[in-house]
C-alpha positions, -999 to 999 in steps of 0.1 A, spaced: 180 210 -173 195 178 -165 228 183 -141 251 164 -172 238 191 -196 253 216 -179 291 207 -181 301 215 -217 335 223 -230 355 245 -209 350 280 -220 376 305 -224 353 339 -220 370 347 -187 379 381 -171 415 369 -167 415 358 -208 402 388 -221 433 410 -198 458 378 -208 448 386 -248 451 423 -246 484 422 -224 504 408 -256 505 435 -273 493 463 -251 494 488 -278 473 473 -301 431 477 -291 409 450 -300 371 450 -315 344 424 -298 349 405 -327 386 394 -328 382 390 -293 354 365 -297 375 350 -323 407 345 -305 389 332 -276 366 310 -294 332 319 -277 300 341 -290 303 375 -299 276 387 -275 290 369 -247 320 383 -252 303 423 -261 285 419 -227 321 410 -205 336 438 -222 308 462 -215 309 452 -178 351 452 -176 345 488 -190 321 501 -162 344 488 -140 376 500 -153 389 476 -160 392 487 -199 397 512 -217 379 520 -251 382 541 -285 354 546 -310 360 555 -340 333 565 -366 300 585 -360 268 567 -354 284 532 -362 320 525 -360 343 498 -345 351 503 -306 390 492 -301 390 485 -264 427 483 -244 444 475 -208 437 512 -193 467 531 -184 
């Protein structure tokens, strides 16, 4: 890969983004999706930051449904 192919548009997918979005309205979770949305970058990219800001602690989560269902995650408390 050349050097110039590797500066793209800045991305927003950032630790400190994900905390910023949640921390408007701390009450209200937030699936991988709207996330990915609000922050304009891919929905896996932004399932796999959440996964590891979870098994850090740095989130908290809620899943609701049995086998599939939509997992709210929030700021922990």
């Amino acid at each position: 890969m050349k050097k110039r192919e590797m500066y793209g548009k800045p991305n927003n997918l950032t630790w400190d983004n994900v905390l910023a979005v949640l921390r408007e309205d701390e009450m209200q979770g937030y699936t991988n999706g709207e996330l990915a949305e609000l922050l304009g970058a891919d929905y896996q990219r932004v399932s796999s930051l959440t996964r590891v800001m979870y098994e850090s602690g740095a989130l908290s989560r809620v899943h609701s449904g049995r086998m599939t269902g939509t997992t709210y995650y929030f700021l922990p408390l």
